[in-house]
N, C-alpha and C positions, 0 to 999 in steps of 0.2 A: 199742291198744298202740303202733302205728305214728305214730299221730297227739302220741302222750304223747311217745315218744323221739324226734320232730320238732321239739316244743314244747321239749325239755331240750337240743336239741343247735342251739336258736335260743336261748334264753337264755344256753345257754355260751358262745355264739361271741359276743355282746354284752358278757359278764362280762369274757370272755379278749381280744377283738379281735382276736383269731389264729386262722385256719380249722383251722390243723397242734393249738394246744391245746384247741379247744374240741371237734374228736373225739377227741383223747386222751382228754380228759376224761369224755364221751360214752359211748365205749369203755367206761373205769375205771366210769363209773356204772351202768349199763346193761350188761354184760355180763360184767366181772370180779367184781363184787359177787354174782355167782347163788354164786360159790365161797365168801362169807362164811360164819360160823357161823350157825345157825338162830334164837338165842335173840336175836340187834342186827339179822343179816342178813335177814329178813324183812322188815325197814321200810327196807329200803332199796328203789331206784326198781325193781333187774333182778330179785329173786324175787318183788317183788308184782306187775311186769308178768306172769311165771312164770304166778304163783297166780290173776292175773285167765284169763289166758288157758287156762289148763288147769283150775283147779279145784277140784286134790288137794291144792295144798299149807297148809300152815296155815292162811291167810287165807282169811278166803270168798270170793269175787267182789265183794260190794260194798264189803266193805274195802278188797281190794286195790285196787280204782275207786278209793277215797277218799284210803288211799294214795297213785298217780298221781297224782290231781289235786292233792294239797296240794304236792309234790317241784313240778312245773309251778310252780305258783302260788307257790311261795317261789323258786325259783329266777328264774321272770318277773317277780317282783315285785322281786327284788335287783337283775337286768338293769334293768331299767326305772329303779331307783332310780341305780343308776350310770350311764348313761349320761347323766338329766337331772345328774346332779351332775357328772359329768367332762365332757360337750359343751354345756355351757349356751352 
């Protein structure tokens, strides 16, 4: 889980170039999102860390893995995309 919201709060800060937005953002993703509704809120990055880590919540464990990984992987794959296109 640690390593997932490390990977999200290094592609943010790539996306944003701003240490002050890319933990706001971090924050709103990972932490404010546990308070979403259950039925959109669940696929977002903080209750499936939740449900990987604990277990109970809707998602099984290797969803919510699967979950993580993909939020990572579209997010570092945006980062990545933007910065060869804005610092070539």
């Amino acid at each position: 889980m640690f390593a997932a919201a490390a990977l999200v709060a290094v592609g943010l800060g790539f996306l944003c170039r701003s240490a002050v937005g890319a933990l706001s953002a971090a924050f709103v993703l990972l932490v404010v999102t546990l308070a979403a509704p259950d039925t959109a809120g669940r696929w977002l990055p903080g209750p499936a860390g939740a449900a990987f880590v604990s277990g109970t919540a809707d998602l099984s464990r290797p969803l919510a893995l699967a979950v993580l990984a993909a939020w990572c992987a579209a997010i570092l794959g945006l980062a990545v995309w933007t910065v060869t296109r804005r610092d070539a």
